[in-house]
N, C-alpha and C positions, 0 to 999 in steps of 0.2 A: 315541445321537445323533438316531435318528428321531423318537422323543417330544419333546425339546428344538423340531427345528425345526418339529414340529406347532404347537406352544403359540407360537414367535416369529408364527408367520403367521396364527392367531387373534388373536394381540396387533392385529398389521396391520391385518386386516380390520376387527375391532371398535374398534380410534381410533379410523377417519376418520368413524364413525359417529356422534358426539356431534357435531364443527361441522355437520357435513350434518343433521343433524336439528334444528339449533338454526334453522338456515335454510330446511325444512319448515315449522316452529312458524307460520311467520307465512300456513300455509293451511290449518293443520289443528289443531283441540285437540289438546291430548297426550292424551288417552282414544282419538282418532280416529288418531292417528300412529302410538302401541305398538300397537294392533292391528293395523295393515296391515302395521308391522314385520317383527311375528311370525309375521304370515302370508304373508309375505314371505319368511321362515326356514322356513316349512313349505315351502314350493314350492321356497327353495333344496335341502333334503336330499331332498326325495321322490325325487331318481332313484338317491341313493345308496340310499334304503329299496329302492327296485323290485329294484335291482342283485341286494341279498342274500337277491331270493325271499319272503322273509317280507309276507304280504299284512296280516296284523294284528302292530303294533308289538309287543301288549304280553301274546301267545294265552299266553308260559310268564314269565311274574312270576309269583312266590309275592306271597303277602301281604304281606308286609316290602318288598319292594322297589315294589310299588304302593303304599304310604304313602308311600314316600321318592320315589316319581316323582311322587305329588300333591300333596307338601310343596313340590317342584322349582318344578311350575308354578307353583301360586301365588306361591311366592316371587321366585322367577328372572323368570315369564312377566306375571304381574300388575302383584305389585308393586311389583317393582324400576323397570323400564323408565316405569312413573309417574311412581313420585319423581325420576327423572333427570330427566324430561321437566318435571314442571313446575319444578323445581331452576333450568333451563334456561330459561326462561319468566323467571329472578328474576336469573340473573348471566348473566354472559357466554360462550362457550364454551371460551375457554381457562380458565378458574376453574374452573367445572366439569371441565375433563379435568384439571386438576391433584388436583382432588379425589378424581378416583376412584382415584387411590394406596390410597383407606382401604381399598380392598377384599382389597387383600394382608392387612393388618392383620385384617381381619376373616375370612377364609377362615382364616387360621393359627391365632388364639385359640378359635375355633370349635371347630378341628381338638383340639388338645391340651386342650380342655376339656369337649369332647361327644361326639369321633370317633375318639377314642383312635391318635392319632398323634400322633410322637414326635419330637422334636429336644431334638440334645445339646447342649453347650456352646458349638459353633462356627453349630449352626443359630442356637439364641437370639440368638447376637451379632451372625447376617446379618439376623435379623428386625426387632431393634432399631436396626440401621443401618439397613433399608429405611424403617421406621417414623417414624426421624428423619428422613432423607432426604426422602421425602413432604412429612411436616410442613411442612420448609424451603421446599421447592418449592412447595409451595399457599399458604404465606405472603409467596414473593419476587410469586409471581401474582396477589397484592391478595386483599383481603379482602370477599369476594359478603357477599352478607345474609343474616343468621341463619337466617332462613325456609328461604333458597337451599341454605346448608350442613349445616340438618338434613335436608333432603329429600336433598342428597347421600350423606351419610352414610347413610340409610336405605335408597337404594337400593342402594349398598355392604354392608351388612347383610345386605342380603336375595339378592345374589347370592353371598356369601359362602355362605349355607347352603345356595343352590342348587349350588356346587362341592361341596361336601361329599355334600350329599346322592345328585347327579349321580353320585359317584364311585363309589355303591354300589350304583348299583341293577343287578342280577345276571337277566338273563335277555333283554337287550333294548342291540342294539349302536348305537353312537353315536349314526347316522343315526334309527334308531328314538325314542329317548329327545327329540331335538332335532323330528322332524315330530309327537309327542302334542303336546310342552310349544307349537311355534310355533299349532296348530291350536286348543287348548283356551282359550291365554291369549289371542292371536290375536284370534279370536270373540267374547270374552267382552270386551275393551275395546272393538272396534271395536264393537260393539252398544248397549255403554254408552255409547260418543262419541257414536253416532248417535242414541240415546235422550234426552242433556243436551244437546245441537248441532246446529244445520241443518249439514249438511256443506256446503262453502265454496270448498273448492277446485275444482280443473279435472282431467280424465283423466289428465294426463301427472304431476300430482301422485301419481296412487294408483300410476300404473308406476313411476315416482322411488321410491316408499316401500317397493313390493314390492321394487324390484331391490337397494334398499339393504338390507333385510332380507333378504333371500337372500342376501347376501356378511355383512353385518357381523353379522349373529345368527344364522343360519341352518348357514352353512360355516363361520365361525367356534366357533358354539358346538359341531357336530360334532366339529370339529379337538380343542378345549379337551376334551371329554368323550374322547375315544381319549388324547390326552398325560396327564390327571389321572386316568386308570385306568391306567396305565405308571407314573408318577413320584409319585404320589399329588395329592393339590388342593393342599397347602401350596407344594409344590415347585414345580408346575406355574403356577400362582398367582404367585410371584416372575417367572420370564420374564412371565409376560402382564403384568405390572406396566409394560413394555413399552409398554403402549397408549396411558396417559395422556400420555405423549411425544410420540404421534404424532397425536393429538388436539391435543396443545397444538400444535406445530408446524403442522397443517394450519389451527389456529383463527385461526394474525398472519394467513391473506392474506385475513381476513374484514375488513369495516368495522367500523372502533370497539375493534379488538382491538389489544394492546400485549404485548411484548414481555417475559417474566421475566427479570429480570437476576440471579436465581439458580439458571437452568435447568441451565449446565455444570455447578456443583459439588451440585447434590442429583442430576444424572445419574450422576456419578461414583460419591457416595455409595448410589446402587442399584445401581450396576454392582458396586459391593462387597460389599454386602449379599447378591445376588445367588449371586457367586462362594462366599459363607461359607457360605450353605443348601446350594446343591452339594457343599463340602469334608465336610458333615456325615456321619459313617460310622454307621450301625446296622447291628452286627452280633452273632448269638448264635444258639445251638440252640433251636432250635422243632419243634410238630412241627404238622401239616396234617391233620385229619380229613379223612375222606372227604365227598366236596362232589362235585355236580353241574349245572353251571351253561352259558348261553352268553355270551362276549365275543370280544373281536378278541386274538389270543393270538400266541405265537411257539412254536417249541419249543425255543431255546436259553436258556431262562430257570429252569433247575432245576424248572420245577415241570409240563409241560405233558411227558411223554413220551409219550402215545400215536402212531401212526405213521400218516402221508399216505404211501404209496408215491410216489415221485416228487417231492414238496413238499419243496424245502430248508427246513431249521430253521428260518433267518434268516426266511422267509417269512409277514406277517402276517394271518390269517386268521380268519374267524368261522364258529363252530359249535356246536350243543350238545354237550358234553366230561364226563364221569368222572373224578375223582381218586382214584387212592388215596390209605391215610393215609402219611405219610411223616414223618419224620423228619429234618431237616439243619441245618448252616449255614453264611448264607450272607452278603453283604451284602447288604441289603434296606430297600426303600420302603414306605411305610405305602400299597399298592395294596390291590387288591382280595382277596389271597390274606394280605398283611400287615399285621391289624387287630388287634393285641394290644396288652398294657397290659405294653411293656419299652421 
């Protein structure tokens, strides 16, 4: 149940961030807005990084998962947060947040086509209801401009593979992965906005923008990163689906913005779609080589038995950890320990 309500309250924070940003636009390029975003989200995680002692994010990445955290950025940190931004620039903000339903769509297909996760018969058919569902719902929301709807779609895209990617990278706990990605991309827009653009706006602009980044990218993308290393991205991915709701909904009290009249029945048709991915069961014998890694872990989850004296099970913590090889089964999510091809 904890991972579930990590991912709703990521969903939360990350809405209300599309109409709030649409209403930034008008004092800041979107090169100059993603970057303060993001550095925005550095400054929200850094106390959770202090917290857990580690003074350098990323001192025990193997090689593999520093590709997968430099794929992250760019992809997540760069150029997603662009194409939203000038997406945004071309339609409206409830258009836009209807839009980014595609991102379900795109983390899942991702998922079972590159990241070797798995859905049975009852997932496929929540996927495909959510999939339709969307659709519906971005269609009852009017139809943005070609330009607008590719640049959405592609920001969709690109943080689909930033879930995926995010989900793997093995040696560096949420808050870590979330202060490289807000720092690196962060800098690297805001440098380019300032480089194509006089900056334009006022002080309390650049504190609006950090503070919104520190909740809506920042704690949010922490949350999303700890719930899709629990449930895997596909899974985790449907709840955050979540967002574009609450984006739309915060976008009618804006000027000029109008109302979906097929908001209830494509909500419905996710809320079911939703429920199917959940029903979905993976279950069989496997077996676990021996792996040495750190992430935020429990010990009632089959696979984590070495012992805290004192620490209940249920209790979830971060550390570098040992596995032995093991053998079971069990019911299981395509996480960090369940990456096979069944």
């Amino acid at each position: 149940m904890r991972p579930v309500l990590l991912a709703l309250l990521a969903a939360l924070l990350f809405g209300v961030s599309t109409p709030a940003s649409k209403l930034l636009l008008g004092d800041a390029s979107p090169q100059q807005l993603a970057g303060l975003l993001y550095l925005g989200a550095a400054l929200g995680v850094l106390p959770l990084h202090l917290r857990s002692g580690r003074v350098a994010p990323f001192s025990r990445l193997d090689r593999r998962s520093a590709l997968r955290l430099a794929g992250a950025v760019v992809a997540g940190g760069v150029v997603g947060p662009l194409a939203l931004l000038f997406s945004l620039r071309l339609a409206s903000a409830s258009d836009v947040s209807l839009l980014l339903n595609l991102e379900l769509a795109a983390t899942a297909l991702l998922g079972v086509a590159f990241f070797r996760e798995s859905l049975g018969g009852r997932g496929l058919a929540g996927l495909a209801v959510v999939i339709v569902s969307s659709m519906a719902l971005s269609a009852a929301g009017g139809h943005p401009g070609i330009a607008a709807g590719l640049l959405a779609a592609l920001a969709c895209l690109c943080w689909g593979l930033d879930n995926q990617l995010t989900a793997l990278v093995d040696g560096m706990a949420p808050a870590g992965t979330t202060l490289v990605k807000g720092l690196v991309a962060g800098a690297f827009n805001l440098s380019m906005g300032l480089a194509l653009a006089q900056w334009s706006g006022s002080f309390w602009i650049v504190v609006t923008a950090l503070l919104l980044g520190a909740g809506s990218y920042g704690l949010s993308l922490a949350l999303h990163i700890a719930a899709s290393q629990q449930l895997g991205a596909t899974r985790t991915q449907a709840i955050f689906a979540s967002a574009p709701f609450v984006g739309a909904a915060v976008s009618l009290a804006l000027p000029g913005e109008q109302a979906s009249a097929g908001l209830l029945l494509a909500s419905l048709g996710l809320a079911a779609g939703v429920a199917l991915l959940f029903a979905d069961r993976h279950e069989h014998a496997h077996r676990h080589a021996m792996a040495q890694h750190v992430h935020a872990h429990r010990h009632d989850d089959h696979h984590h038995l070495h012992e805290h004296p004192g620490l209940a099970p249920e209790t979830r913590h971060v550390h570098w950890h040992r596995h032995k090889p093991v053998e079971h089964a069990h019911p299981h999510l395509p996480d960090l320990h369940h990456r096979h091809d069944h």
